[in-house]
C-alpha positions as CSV (number, residue, x, y, z in Angstrom):
1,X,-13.4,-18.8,6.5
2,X,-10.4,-20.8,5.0
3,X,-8.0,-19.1,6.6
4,X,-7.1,-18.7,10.7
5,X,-8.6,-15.1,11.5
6,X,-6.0,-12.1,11.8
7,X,-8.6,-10.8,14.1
8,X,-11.0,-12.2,16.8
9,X,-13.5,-10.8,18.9
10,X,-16.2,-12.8,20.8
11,X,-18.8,-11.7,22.7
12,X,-17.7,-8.2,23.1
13,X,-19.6,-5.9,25.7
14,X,-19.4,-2.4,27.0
15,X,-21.6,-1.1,29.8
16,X,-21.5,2.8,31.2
17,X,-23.6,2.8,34.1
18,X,-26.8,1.1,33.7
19,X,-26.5,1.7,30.0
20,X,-25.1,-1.0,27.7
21,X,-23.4,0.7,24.4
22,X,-22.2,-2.5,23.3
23,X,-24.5,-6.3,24.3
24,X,-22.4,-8.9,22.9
25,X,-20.7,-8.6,19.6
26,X,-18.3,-11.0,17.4
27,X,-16.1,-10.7,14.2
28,X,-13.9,-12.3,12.7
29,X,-11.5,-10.7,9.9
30,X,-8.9,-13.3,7.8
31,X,-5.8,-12.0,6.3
32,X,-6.8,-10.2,3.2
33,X,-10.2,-9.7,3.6
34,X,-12.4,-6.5,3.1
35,X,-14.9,-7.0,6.1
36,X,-18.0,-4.5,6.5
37,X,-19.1,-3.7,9.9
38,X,-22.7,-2.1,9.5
39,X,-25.8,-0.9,11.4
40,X,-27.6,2.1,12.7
41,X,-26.5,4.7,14.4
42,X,-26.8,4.1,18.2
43,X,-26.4,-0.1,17.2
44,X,-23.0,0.0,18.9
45,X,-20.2,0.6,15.7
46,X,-18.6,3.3,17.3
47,X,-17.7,1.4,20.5
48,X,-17.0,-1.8,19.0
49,X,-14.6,0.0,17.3
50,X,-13.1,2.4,19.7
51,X,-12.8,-0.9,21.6
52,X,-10.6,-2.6,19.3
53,X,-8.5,0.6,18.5
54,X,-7.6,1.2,22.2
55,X,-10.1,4.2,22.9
56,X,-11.9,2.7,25.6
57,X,-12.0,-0.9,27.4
58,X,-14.9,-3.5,27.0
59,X,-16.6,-4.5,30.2
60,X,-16.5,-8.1,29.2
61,X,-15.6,-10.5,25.9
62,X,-12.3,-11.1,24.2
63,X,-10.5,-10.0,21.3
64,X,-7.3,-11.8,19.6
65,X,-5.0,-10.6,17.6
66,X,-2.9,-13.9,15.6
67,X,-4.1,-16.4,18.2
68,X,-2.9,-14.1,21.2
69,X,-5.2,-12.6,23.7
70,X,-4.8,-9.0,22.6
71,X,-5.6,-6.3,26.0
72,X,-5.7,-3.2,23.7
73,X,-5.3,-0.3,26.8
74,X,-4.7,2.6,24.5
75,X,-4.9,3.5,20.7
76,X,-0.7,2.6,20.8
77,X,-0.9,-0.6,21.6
78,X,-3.5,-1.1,19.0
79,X,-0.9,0.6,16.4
80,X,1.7,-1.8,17.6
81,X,-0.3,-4.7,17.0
82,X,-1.1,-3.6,13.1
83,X,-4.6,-2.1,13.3
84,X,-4.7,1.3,12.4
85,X,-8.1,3.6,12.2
86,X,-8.9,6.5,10.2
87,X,-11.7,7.8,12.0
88,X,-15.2,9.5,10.8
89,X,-13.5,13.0,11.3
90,X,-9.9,14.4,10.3
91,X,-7.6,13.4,13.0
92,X,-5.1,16.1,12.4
93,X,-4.1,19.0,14.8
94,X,-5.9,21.8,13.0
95,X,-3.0,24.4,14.4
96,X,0.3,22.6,13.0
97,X,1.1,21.4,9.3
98,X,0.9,18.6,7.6
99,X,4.5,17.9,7.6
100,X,4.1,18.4,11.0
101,X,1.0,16.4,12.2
102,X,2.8,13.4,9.8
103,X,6.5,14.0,12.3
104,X,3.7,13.3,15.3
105,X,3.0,9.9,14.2
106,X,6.5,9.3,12.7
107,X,5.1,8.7,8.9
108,X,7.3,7.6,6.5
109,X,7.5,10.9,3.9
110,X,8.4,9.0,1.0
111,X,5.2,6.2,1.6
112,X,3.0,8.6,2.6
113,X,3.6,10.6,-0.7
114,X,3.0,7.9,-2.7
115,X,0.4,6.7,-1.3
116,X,-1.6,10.5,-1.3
117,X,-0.3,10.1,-5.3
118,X,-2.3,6.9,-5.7
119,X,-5.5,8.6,-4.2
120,X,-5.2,11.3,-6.7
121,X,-4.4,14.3,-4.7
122,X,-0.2,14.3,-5.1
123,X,0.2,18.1,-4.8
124,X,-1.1,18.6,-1.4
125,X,1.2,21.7,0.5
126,X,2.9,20.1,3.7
127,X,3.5,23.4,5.1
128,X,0.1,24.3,5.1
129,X,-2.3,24.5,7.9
130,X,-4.2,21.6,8.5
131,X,-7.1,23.5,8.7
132,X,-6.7,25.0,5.7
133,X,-7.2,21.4,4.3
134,X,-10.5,21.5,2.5
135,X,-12.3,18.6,4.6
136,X,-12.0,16.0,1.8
137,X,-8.5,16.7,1.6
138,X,-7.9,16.3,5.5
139,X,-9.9,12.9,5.3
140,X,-7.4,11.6,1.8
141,X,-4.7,12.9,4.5
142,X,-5.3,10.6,7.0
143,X,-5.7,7.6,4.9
144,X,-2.7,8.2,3.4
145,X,-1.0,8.7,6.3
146,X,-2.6,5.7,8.0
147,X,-1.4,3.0,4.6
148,X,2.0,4.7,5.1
149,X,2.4,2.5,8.1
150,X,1.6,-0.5,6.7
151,X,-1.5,-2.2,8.4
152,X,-2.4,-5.1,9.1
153,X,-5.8,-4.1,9.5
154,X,-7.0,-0.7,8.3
155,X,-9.8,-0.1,9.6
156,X,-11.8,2.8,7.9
157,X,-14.9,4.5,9.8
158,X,-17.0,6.1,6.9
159,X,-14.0,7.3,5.5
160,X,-15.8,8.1,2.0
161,X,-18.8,10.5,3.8
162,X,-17.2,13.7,2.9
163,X,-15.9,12.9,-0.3
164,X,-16.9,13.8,-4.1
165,X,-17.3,10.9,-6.5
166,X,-13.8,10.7,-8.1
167,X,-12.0,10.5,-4.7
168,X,-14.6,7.9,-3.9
169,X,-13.2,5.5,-6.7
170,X,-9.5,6.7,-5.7
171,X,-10.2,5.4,-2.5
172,X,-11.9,2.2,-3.5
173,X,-9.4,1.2,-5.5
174,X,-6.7,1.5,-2.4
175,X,-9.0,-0.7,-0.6
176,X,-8.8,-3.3,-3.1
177,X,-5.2,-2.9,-3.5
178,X,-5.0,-4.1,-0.1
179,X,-5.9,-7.8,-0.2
180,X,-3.5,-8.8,-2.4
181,X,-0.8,-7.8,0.3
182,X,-2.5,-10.1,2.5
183,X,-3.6,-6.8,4.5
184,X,-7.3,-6.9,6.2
185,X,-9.9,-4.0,6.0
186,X,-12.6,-3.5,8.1
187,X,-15.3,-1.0,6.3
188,X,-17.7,1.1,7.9
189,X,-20.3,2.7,5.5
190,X,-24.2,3.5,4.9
191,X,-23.2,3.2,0.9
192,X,-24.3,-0.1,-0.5
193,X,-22.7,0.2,-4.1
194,X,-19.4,0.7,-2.4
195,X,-19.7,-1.9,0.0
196,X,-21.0,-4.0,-2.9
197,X,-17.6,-3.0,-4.9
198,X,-14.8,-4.2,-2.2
199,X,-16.4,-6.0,1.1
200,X,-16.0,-9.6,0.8
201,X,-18.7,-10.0,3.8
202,X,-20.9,-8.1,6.2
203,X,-21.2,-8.2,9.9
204,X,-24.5,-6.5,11.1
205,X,-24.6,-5.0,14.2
206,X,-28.3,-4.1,16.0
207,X,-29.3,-2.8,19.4
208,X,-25.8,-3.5,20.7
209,X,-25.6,-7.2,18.8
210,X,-24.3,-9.2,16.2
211,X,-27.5,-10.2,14.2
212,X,-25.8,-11.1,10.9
213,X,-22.5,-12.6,9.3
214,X,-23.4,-13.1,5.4
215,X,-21.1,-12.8,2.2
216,X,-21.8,-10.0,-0.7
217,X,-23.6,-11.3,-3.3
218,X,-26.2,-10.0,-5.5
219,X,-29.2,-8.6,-4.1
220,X,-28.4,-9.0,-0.5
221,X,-28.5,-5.4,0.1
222,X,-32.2,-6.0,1.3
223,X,-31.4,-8.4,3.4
224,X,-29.0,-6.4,5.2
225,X,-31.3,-3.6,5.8
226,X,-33.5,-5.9,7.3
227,X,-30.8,-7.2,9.6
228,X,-30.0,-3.6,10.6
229,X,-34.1,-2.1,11.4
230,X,-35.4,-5.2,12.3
231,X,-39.3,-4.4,12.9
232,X,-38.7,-0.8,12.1
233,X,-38.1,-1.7,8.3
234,X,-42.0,-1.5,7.8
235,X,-41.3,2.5,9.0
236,X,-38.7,3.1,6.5
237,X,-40.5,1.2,3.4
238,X,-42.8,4.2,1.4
239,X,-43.9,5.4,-1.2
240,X,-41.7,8.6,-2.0
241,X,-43.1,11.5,-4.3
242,X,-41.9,14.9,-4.5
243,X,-44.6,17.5,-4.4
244,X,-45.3,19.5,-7.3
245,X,-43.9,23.3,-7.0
246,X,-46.2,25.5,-8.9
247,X,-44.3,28.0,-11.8
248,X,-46.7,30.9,-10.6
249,X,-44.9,31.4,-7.4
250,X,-42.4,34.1,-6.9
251,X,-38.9,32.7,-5.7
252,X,-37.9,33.2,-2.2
253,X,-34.3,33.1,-2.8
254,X,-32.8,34.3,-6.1
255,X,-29.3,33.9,-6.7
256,X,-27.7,36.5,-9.2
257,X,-24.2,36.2,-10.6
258,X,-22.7,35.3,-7.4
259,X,-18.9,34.8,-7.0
260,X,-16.6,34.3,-3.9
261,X,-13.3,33.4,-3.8
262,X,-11.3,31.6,-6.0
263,X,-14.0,28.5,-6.6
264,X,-17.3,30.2,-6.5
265,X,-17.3,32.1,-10.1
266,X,-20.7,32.8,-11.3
267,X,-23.6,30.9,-9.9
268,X,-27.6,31.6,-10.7
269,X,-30.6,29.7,-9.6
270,X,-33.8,30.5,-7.8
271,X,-35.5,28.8,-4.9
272,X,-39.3,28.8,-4.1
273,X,-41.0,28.6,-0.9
274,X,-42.5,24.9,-0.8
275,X,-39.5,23.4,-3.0
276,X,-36.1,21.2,-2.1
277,X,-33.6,22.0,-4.8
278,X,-30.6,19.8,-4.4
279,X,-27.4,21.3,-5.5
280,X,-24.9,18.4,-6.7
281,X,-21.1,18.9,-7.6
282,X,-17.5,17.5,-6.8
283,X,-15.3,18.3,-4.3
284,X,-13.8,21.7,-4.6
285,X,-16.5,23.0,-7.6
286,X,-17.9,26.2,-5.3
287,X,-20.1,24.5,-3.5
288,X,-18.6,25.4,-0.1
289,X,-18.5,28.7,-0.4
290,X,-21.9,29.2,-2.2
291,X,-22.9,27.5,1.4
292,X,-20.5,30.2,3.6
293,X,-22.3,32.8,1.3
294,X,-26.5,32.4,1.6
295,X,-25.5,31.9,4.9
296,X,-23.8,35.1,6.3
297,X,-20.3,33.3,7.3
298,X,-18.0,35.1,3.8
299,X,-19.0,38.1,2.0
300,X,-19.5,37.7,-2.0
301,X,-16.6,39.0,-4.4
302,X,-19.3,39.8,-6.9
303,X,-23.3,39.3,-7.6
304,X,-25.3,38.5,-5.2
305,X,-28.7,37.1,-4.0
306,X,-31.8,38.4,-2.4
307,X,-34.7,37.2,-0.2
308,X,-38.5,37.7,-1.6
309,X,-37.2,40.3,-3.8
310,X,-35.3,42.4,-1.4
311,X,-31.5,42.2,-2.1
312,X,-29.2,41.1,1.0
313,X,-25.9,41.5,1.9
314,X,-25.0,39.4,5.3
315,X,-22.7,40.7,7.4
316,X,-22.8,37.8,9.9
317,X,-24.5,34.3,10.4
318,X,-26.9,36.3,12.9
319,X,-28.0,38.1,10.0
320,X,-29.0,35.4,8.6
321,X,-30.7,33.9,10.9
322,X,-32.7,36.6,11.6
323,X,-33.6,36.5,7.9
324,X,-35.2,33.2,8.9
325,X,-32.5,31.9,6.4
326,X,-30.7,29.3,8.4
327,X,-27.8,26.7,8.3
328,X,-27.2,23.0,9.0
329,X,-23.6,22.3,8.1
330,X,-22.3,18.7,7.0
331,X,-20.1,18.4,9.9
332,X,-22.4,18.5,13.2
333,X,-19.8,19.2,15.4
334,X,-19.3,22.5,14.0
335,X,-23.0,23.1,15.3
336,X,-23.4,21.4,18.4
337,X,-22.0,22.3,21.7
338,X,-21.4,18.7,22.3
339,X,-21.0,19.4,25.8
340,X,-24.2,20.2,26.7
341,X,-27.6,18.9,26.6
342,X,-30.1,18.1,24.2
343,X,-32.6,20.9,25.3
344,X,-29.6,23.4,25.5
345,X,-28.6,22.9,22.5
346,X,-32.5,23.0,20.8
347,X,-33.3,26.0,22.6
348,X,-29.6,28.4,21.7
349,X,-32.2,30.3,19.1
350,X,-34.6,31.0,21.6
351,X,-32.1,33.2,23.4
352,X,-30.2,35.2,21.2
353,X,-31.3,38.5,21.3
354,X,-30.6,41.0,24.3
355,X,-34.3,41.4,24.2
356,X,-34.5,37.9,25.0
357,X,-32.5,37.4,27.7
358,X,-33.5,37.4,31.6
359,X,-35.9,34.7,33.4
360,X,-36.6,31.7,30.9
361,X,-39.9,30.5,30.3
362,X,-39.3,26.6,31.1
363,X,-42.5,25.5,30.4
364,X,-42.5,27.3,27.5
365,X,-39.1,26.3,26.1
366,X,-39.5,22.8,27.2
367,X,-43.3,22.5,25.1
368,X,-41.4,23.7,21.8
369,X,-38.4,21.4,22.5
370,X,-40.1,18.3,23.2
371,X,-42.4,18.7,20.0
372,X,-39.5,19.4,18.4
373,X,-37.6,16.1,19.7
374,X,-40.7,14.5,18.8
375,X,-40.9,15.5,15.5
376,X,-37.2,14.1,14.5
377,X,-37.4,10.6,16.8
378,X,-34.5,11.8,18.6
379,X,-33.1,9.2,21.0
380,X,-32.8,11.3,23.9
381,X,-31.4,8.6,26.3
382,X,-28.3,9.5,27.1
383,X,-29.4,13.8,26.7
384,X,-27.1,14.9,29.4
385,X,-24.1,15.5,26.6
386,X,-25.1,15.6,23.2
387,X,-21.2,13.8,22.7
388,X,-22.8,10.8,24.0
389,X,-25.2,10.5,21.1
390,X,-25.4,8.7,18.0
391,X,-24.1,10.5,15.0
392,X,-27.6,10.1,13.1
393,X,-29.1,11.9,16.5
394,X,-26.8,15.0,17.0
395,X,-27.4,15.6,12.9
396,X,-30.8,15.6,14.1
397,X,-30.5,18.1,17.3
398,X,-28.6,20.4,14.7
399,X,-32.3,20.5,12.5
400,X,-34.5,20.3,15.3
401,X,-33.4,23.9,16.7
402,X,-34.5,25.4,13.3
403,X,-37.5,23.3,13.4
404,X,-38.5,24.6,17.1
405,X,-37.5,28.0,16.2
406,X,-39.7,28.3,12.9
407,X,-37.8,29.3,9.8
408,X,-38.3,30.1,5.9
409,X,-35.4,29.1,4.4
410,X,-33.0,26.3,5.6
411,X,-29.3,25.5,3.8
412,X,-28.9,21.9,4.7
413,X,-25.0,20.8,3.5
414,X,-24.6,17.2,3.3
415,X,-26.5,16.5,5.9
416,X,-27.1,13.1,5.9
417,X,-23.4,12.3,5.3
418,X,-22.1,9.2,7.9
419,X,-25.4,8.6,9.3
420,X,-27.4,5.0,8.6
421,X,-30.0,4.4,6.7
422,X,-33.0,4.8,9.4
423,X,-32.2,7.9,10.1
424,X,-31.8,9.5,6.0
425,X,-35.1,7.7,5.8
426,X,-35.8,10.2,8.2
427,X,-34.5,13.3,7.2
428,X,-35.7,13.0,3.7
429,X,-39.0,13.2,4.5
430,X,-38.6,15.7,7.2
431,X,-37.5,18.4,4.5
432,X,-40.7,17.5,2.3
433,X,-42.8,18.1,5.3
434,X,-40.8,21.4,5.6
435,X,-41.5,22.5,2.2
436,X,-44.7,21.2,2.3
437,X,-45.4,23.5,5.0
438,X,-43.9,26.7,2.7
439,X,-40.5,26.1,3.9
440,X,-37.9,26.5,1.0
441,X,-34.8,24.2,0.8
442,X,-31.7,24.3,-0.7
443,X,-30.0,20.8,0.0
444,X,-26.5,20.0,-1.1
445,X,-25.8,16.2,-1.1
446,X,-22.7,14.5,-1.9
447,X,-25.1,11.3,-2.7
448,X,-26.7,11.7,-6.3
449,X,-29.0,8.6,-5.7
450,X,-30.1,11.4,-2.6
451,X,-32.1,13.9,-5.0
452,X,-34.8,11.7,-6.4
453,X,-35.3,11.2,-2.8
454,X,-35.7,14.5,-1.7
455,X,-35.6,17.1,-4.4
456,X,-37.8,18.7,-6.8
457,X,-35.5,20.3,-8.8
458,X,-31.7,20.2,-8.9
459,X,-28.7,22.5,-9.7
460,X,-25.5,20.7,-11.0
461,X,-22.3,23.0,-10.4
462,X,-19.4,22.6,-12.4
463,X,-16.3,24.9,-12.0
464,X,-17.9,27.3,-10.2
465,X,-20.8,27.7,-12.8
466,X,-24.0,26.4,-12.9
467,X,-23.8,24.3,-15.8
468,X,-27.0,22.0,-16.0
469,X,-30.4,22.1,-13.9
470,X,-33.5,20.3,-14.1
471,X,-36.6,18.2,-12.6
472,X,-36.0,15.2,-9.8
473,X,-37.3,12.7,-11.6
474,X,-35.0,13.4,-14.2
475,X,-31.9,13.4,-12.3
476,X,-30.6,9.9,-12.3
477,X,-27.3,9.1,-10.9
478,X,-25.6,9.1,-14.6
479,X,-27.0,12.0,-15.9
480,X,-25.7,14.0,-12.7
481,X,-22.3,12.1,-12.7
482,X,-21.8,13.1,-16.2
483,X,-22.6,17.1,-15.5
484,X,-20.6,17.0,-12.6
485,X,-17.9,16.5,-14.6
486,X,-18.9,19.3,-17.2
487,X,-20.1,16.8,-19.6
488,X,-23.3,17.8,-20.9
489,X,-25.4,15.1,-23.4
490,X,-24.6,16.8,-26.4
491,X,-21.1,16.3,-25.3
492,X,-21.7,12.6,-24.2
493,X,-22.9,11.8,-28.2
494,X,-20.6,14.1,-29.5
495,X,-18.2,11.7,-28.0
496,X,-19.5,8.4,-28.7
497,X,-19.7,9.3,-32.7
498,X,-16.0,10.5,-32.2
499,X,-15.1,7.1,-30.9
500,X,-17.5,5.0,-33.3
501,X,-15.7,7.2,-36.5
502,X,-12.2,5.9,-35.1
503,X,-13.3,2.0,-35.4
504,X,-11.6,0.1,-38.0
505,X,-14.1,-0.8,-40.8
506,X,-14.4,-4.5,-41.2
């Protein structure tokens, strides 16, 4: 690097106990450079970087901030010194407003509005609860409020995971607007194109370690992946073929005209047992509420769906459930009791029922939770508080209790968003094996490049309307891009004649 580094850390280390979170890791970031910092989950990202924003202390190593030993004691100091985080999940007190949560952190109002102008969402209420925020919003909410205070170092922890395409670019674009103004980024993502579109270089993280420092160029997407498994890159390199779904079977879930809300207008689509149908669409097109629907949390305005040909009406998630017709959300937390352990949190289904309740069956309990901790490779190391796990492993405690429990149907939201690569390599196959077993799934994914991975058939919604389906293998990234955004092919020629007609003739 030409220029002095704006920030130094050398041989960074974090011990809890007998357990080391964090071996020995370095970076350095220059003025004006987009730096990622990638990895698995459970490599040691989190508490490198709650480290250098103040969170916690390392047990050893040293960081520097402009030349000048920099003892960061608490997320203020690291403020004070220029680097600012927007972490993973909305930082925003659910219970106040936005104009509120912004007089917390004393944001500039007029920089803070521009800056939620130039990611694309200028009309957001600032009296509104935050958490009336779709979660999107709350994420473009902190960013904005986080370049409001002028950084020297933003530092952005999967800050694209729960957002739609277009706000994706919105946000990329900021990013790049940043070097220019001499302002460093570090990036923390599992998405290679956008790490290809605005990281200058990549520092690879594995088993608590730095492994790899190496510029973005062509192509070296492999070789990062490699840096990041190690010897368990053979596991994660396979053949992948979806199963064929035969025509003959009855669906399991039929979805009839269903509307909820303002968002959710008229949706149809049928699900078979043994099939994955991915459901693809941009932030705010129904999806959410389709979701809250199937799966007993808000009642349907109109239609409605049924379940092997008997129509249902949930009254509660429990009825659901009982259906055999269960949920994983996209945000884990929502799931999890994070204070409690692995087993407890597997086993919640077991119990219930009042019919279920008295003396536990341990042994019996403990045989269907460690097959299912078997089953997903969950790292069960640190099992007394599911909080002390990697993201990729708590996303996989929230699937394994349905897996233990035994289920028909399972709604899985975005549920490999913010987790590395291992583990979606993971995951993808799990819900074949699912459906392979006579499982149906119905798998929203805010990745497109996701359903020729998984799916057999996809749904694309569009306004709250169904507005193109088909096979896997047909669903390439462009062709779902371009319904997402209600363009449909006739539509994509009808255009490109439109603009060959309007050429000048030579």
């Amino acid at each position: 690097m030409a220029a002095s580094p704006i920030l130094s850390a050398r041989h960074v280390a974090k011990n809890y106990g007998a357990v080391a979170a964090l071996k020995d890791a370095s970076l350095d970031v220059a003025p004006g450079e987009v730096i990622a910092l990638l990895g698995a989950n459970g490599a040691g990202k989190s508490t490198l970087v709650k480290i250098l924003t103040g969170a916690i202390s390392p047990s050893a190593g040293e960081i520097t901030i402009r030349g000048n030993r920099f003892n960061v004691s608490s997320p203020a100091d690291a403020r004070r010194a220029g680097l600012v985080p927007v972490y993973q999940e909305p930082s925003l007190i659910p219970d106040l407003n936005i104009l509120d949560n912004l007089k917390l952190g004393s944001t500039p109002l007029e920089a803070f509005r521009h800056w939620l102008s130039e990611l694309g969402v200028p009309d957001v209420d600032l009296i509104e609860l935050a958490r009336h925020q779709p979660l999107a919003v709350q994420r473009v909410i902190d960013l904005a409020r986080a370049l409001a205070s002028e950084p020297a170092i933003l530092l952005l922890d999967e800050m694209t995971a729960a957002l739609p395409a277009d706000l994706v670019d919105r946000v990329l674009d900021v990013v790049k607007q940043q070097k220019p103004l001499g302002r460093s980024v570090i990036y923390i993502s599992h998405r290679f194109p956008e790490i290809a579109a605005v990281c200058d270089r990549a520092m690879v993280l594995r088993d608590g370690k730095t492994v790899g420092d190496l510029p973005i160029t062509p192509g070296v997407e492999e070789e990062i992946v490699e840096l990041m498994l190690g010897d368990a890159i053979k596991a994660t390199k396979r053949a992948f073929a979806t199963a064929t779904v035969s025509e003959a079977l009855k669906p399991r879930l039929e979805v009839s005209h269903l509307s909820a809300g303002s968002k959710l207008t008229d949706v149809s689509f049928d699900l078979r047992a043994g099939e994955v149908l991915g459901v693809v669409a941009l932030e705010g097109q129904g999806q959410d509420e389709l979701f809250e629907v199937l799966a007993g949390m808000t009642p349907p305005d109109g239609g409605g769906f049924s379940i092997d040909g008997t129509p249902c009406r949930f009254k509660h998630p429990a009825d659901a459930i009982a259906a055999g017709h269960v949920y994983v959300p996209g945000d884990r937390a929502e799931a999890l009791l994070m204070q409690r352990s692995v087993r407890e949190n597997i086993a919640i289904p077991f119990h219930t029922r009042p019919s279920q309740w008295g003396l536990i069956d341990m042994a019996a309990e403990k045989a269907k939770v460690d097959a299912a901790i078997d089953r997903l490779q969950i790292d069960t190391r640190a099992q007394g508080e599911v909080q002390r796990l990697s993201g990729g492993n708590q996303q996989k405690v929230t699937i394994a209790r349905w897996v233990a429990m035994g289920i028909e149907t399972i709604l899985c939201f975005d549920p490999t968003r913010g987790i590395d690569v291992r583990t979606k390599h993971q995951i993808y196959p799990l819900l074949r094996e699912l459906a392979a077993q006579g499982s149906s799934v119905l798998f929203y994914t805010s990745e497109l490049a996701e359903v020729q991975l998984a799916c057999d058939r996809v749904v694309v919604i569009f306004n709250g309307k169904v507005v193109d389906q088909m096979d896997a293998e047909h669903a390439d990234e462009p062709t779902l891009m371009r319904a997402a955004y209600g363009l449909t092919a006739d539509d994509a020629l009808q255009q490109a004649a439109q603009a060959s007609a309007s050429e000048p003739v030579v």
